[in-house]
C-alpha positions, 0 to 999 in steps of 0.5 A: 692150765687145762689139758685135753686127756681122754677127751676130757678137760683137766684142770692143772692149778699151779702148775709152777709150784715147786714140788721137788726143793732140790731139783727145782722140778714142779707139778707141771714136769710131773704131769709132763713126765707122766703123760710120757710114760703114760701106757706103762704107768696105767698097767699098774693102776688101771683099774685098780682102787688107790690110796691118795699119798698127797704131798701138797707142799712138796716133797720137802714135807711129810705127805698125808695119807687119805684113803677116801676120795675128795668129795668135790671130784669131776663125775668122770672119777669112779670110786669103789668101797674098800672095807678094811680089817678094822671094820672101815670103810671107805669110798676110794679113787679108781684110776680109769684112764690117764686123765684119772691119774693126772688128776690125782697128781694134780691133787698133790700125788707124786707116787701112784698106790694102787690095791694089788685088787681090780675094782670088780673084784675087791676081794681076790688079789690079781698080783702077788707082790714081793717087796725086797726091803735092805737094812741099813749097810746093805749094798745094792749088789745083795740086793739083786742076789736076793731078787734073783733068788726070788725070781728062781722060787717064783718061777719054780712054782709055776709063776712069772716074775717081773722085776723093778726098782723100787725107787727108793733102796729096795726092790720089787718082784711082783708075780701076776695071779689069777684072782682065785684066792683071797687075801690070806692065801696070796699072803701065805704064799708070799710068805712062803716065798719069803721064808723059802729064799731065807732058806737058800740065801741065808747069809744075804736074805731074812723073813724075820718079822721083827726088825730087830732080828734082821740081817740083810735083805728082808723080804716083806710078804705082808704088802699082800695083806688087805689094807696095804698098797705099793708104789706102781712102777713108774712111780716118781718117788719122794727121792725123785728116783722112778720105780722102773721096771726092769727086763730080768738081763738088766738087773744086775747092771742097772743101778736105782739112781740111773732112772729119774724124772729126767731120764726115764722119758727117753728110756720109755720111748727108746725101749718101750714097756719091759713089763708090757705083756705081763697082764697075760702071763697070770698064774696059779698059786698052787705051788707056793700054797703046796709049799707052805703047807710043806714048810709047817708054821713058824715056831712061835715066839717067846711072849710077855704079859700082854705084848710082845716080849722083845728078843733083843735088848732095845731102848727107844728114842724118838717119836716124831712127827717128822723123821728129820725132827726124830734122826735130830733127837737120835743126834743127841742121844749119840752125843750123851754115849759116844761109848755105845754109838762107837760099837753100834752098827748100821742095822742097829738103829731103826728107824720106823716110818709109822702110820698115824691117822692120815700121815706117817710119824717117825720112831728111833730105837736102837738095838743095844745087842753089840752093847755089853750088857754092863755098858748099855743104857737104861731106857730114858725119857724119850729126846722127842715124845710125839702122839700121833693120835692126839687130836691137834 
């Protein structure tokens, strides 16, 4: 299958693979879906480096990560040079125009990962991304009380919030910046949002670093950092739900599972782009980094002999390739102590997706810390013992 986009030929192989198990929904109603919401998917990506999340035998399996653009590409896809914290490199895929972002979709994309960085300006991040992360048992409703108290914050400081589902089971608010201020900066003033909306909704949100110590909503401020990317909106996710953007009069009236690969073109061409105009409404950070300065540093925590010291009592007991192979391990640990599973609560199993060297492993601890201390298990042999850094 060959498609006309931008005047240039794009190529479709296997346009009938299956690409959702559940649905039935293949490449070629990806790239359908994409052509439609095209205009709205583009103003999060347009030119914009991006990370190539490539589920190349559908959702069903894991997708791997890769960060430098394929070798064998047309001459009409650019590429950029990212340097990241560890002193990497690599030449990575910047999307130009809808044929761009179809072709990586024929790569095996399903969501869009852009940089919150324009490719003329690697070092100066253009948005400031908010990414509102629920633990396990948190309803949708605390989730939209956290978002609009996150949105009053931003405003308050002199930025626009923009809001959208994330596709999945949390949220996102990003806030348009002038690129003025390098990494650091926008992560410290994220942060400072973060810990300013702990501060007026205690009871629902949390910034605490450490997953153990979560309750509620946390709000993530480390996707601002260098080497991290979000799902764009419009994103079809690996749930094939869609991260739709949002007018702020909606939020608490839409639900995440009302925006899906089917339902979103009418959506679009009904009402348009919600976020459209929102290139023009740039801001300062000057407010949130007078407001971090204002909040001092975090008090530091308790440290061991090298690593951290954990605050919670934790045991771990998965490491896996796949997260099924890991929630299948936890099964059984269950099964060896009925006892503690019964005082266990939602948040108190964590279940971390970790990045290996081009795709995500799995890892399962539990927090014990609802465990009297006389009935909780000691650490033991782990039910799946996967190295992700091994080479195969």
């Amino acid at each position: 299958m060959t498609l006309e986009v931008d005047g240039r030929a794009l190529k479709i192989t296997n346009p009938d693979r299956v690409v959702f198990p559940e649905t039935g929904h293949t490449k070629g109603d990806l790239i359908a879906f994409y052509q439609v919401v095209g205009e709205g998917a583009l103003r999060g990506v347009e030119g914009r480096p991006v990370i190539l999340k490539r589920f190349v035998h559908g959702v069903g399996q894991e997708a791997f990560f890769q960060k430098r653009a394929p070798a064998r590409r047309p001459d009409w896809v650019g590429v950029v040079e990212l340097r990241y914290p560890s002193g990497r490199t690599a030449e990575e895929v910047v999307v130009t125009g809808l044929a761009v972002l179809l072709w990586t979709v024929n790569l095996g994309c399903v969501d869009l990962n852009p940089h919150p960085v324009r490719a003329v300006d690697l070092d100066h991040p253009d948005e400031l991304r908010i990414d509102l992360d629920p633990v396990p048992g948190v309803d949708w409703d605390q989730i939209v009380r956290v978002a609009l108290v996150a949105r009053e914050v931003l405003e308050e400081h002199g930025l626009t919030a923009w809001p959208k589902t994330s596709g999945s089971r949390g949220f996102h608010v990003y806030a348009p910046i002038e690129p003025r201020w390098a990494f650091a900066d926008v992560r410290r003033a994220a942060e400072a949002v973060a810990r300013e909306v702990e501060r007026r909704a205690p009871d629902v949100a949390t910034s605490r670093w450490w997953k153990e110590e979560r309750r509620g909503v946390f709000v993530d401020y480390n996707q601002n950092a260098r080497d991290r990317t979000v799902a764009s909106a419009y994103s079809v996710r690996p749930t094939g739900l869609v991260s739709a953007p949002l007018h702020w009069e909606e939020v608490a009236e839409r639900r995440p599972e009302e925006f899906t690969l089917v339902t979103m073109p009418d959506r679009y061409a009904e009402a348009g782009d919600p976020w459209e105009g929102m290139e023009a409404a740039a801001g300062r950070l000057d407010g949130l980094l007078d407001l971090a300065a204002a909040q001092g540093p975090r008090p530091a925590g308790p440290k061991g002999e090298g690593r951290r010291r954990p605050t919670r009592p934790l045991i771990e007991i998965a490491r896996a390739e796949t997260k099924d192979e890991a929630l299948a391990g936890l099964e059984r640990w269950k099964a060896r102590h009925p006892e503690v599973t019964a005082r266990l609560e939602p948040a108190d199993v964590l279940v971390d997706s970790m990045r290996g060297r081009s795709s995500t492993w799995t890892r399962i601890r539990v927090n014990l810390q609802n465990v009297p201390e006389a009935e909780r298990p000691a650490q033991e042999p782990l039910e799946v013992d996967y190295d992700p850094w091994s080479r195969r």
